[in-house]
N, C-alpha and C positions, 0 to 999 in steps of 0.2 A: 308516582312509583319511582323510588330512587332503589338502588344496590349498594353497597358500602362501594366505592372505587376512589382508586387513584391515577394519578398521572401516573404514576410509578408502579412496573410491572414487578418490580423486587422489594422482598420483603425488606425493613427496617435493619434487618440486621445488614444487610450490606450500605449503610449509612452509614456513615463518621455520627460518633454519640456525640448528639446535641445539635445535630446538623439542622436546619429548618427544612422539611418537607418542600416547601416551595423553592426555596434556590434549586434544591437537587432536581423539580420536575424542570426550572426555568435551565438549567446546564443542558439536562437531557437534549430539550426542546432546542437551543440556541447551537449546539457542538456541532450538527450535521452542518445547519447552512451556515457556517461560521468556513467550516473546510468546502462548502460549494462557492462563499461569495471568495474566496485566498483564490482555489481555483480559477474562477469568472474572471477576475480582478488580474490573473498575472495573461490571462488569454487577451485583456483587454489592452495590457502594457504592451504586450508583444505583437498585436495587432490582429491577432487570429478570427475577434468576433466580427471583425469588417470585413474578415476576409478567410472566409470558413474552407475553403481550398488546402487553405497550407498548415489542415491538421493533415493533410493526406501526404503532403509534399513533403513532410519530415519522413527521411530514411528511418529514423530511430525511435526510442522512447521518448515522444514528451512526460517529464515528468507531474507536467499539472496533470494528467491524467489521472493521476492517484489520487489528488485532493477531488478532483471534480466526481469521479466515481465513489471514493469514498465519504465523499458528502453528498451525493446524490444518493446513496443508499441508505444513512444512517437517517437523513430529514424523511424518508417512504417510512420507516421504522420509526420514527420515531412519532411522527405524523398519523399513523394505523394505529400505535402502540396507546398513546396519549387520548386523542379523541375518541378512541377506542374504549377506553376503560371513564373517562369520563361522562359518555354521552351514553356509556351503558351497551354500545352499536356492538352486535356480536358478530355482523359482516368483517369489521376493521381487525378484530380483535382474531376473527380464523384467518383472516390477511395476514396479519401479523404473523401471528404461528408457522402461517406455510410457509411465506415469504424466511422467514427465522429458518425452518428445517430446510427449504432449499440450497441456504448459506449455506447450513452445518454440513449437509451430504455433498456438498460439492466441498468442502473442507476436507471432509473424510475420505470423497474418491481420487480428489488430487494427492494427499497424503501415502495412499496407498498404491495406487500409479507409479508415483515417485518413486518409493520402494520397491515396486517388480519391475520397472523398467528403467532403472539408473543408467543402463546404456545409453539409454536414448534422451533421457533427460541430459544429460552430459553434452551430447550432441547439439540438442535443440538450445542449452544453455552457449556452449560453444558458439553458434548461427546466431543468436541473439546478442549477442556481447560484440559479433563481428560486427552483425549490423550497425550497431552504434556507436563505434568505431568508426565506419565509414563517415557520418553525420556528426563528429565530434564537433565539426566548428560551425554546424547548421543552426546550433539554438543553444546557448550561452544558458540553459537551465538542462538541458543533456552534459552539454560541456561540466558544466560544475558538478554530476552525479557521478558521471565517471571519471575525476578528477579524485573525489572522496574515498570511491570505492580503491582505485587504486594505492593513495597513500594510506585506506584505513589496513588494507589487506595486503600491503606492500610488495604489490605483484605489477604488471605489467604488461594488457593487452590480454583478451582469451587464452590464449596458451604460452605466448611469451609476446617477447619485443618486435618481433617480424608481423606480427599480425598489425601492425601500424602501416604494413605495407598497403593495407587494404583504404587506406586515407589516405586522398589525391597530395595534399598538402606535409606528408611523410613520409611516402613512398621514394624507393631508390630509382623511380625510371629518369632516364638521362631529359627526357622533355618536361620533368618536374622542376618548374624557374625558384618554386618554394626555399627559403633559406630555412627554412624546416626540414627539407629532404634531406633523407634516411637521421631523420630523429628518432624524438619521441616525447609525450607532452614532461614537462616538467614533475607530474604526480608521479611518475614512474621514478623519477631519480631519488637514490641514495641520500636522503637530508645527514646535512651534516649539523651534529646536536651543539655546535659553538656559535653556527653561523644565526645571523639574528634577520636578515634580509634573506627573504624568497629568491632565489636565482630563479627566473623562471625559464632564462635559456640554457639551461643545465643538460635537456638534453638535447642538444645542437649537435649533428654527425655523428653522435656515441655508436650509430649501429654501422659506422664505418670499419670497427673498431672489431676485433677477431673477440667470441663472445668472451673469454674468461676477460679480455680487460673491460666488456661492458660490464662485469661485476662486479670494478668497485666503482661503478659512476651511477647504475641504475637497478632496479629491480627486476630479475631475467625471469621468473616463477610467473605462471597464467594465473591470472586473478580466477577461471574455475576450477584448479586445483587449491591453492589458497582458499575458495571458500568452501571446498570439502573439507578440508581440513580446519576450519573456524567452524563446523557444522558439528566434527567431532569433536573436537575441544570444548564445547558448550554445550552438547549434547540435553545433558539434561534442561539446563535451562530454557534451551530451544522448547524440548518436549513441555516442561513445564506451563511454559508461553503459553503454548498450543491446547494442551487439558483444560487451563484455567480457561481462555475461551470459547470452548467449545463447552463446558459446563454451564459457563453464563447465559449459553445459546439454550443448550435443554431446560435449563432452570427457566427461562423465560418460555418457551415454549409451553412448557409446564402451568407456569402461573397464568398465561395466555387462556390457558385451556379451561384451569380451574374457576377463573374469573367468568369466564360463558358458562360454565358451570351452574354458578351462581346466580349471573342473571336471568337463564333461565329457570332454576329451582323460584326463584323471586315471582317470574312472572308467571308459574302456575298457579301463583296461590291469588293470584288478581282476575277481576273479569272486566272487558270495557263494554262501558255504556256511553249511552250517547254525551252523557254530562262528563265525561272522563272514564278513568280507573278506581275501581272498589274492591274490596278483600273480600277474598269466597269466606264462607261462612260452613 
């Protein structure tokens, strides 16, 4: 007793025409533990899996976190989704579905959250940003995320440049030996579009400095107003982002569903005998 199935919980049409059915089930299958072994792999450079304490020890965002959870999720789904529709198994397959809508409703009630409570999201984005601030030079893959965000959004620190005050090695207290103190990392400064070498001690004592002249050396604007304002500006695209996967989620959901469907329509028309399955009559 077979069911028509595929690896593939999506119809054809969201193929590339011409594409081989099997590469696309073989991506599916490989994408997840592709971002869990990146993840694995950069905890193992940085010594973490020998020494599982100093995920806790980081003040701030590790950002393998993202590859490790976001491939730890995709390989559950992909894993439920795949042997699921192959082996016919309707267990994996309402796994899959749930697992699928529990994403999309926590999608939808962080989305809407967001929205009635910007106060506070502001806040909590604030505290979050500080944090990692503090930890700037705890972990050389923190260091490099807030490094990005700041030249990508050319801003500087949660709310401005004083928030580096909250970094041992930035801070203006007089028992700070740092030749960094009352800086600020170099993503914050003003690039100049000639210069062809990174300065990267550019911003050395700037915040000695009365603010209007740290304006033309660094960027004074808090990187979370700056990304309310990249939030606005992109608006739609953003929103778009967001519809198209959350679409992909119900559509699969859907097809999830329809496929059990299916293989239980299949399986009432069979009856087992000892010698296997036979079609009722």
């Amino acid at each position: 007793m077979r069911a028509e199935s595929s690896c593939v919980l999506f119809p054809d049409v969201f193929l590339v025409h011409g594409m081989d059915p099997g590469t696309w089930r073989r991506l599916q299958q490989v994408l997840g533990a592709l971002f869990l072994a990146i993840g694995l792999w950069a905890w193992g450079e940085k010594g973490v899996l020998s020494n599982i304490s100093a995920l806790t020890d980081l003040g701030g965002l590790d950002p393998v976190w993202l590859f490790v959870v976001v491939g730890g999720i995709m390989s559950v789904l992909g894993f439920a989704g795949c042997i699921g529709a192959l082996r016919e198994n309707t267990f994996l397959l309402k796994f899959f579905s749930v697992f699928l809508g529990l994403i999309f409703f926590l999608e939808l009630a962080t989305g809407i959250l967001a929205f009635v409570f910007k106060d506070w999201i502001r806040d909590q984005l604030n505290l979050f940003i500080n944090n990692n601030v503090k930890a700037y030079r705890d972990d050389i893959d923190l260091q490099n995320l807030i490094d990005f965000a700041q030249e990508y959004w050319s801003c500087c620190g949660a709310r401005g440049p004083n928030d580096w005050n909250l970094n041992i090695y930035f801070n203006c207290t007089d028992v700070n030996p740092s030749r960094e103190r009352c800086g600020v990392p170099f993503s914050c400064c003003v690039r100049d579009p000639v210069e062809d070498v990174l300065n990267t001690q550019c911003g050395y004592d700037v915040r000695l400095k009365l603010e209007l002249e740290q304006q033309g050396f660094i960027h004074t604007k808090g990187c979370v107003g700056q990304f309310e304002k990249w939030l606005q500006d992109n608006l739609i695209i953003v929103a778009g982002i967001f519809v198209g996967i959350a679409l992909l989620q119900i559509f699969g959901i859907c097809l999830a569903q329809n496929l059990v469907s299916d293989i239980k329509a299949v399986k009432a028309n069979w009856i087992k005998h000892d010698d296997g399955y036979r079609l009722l009559k």
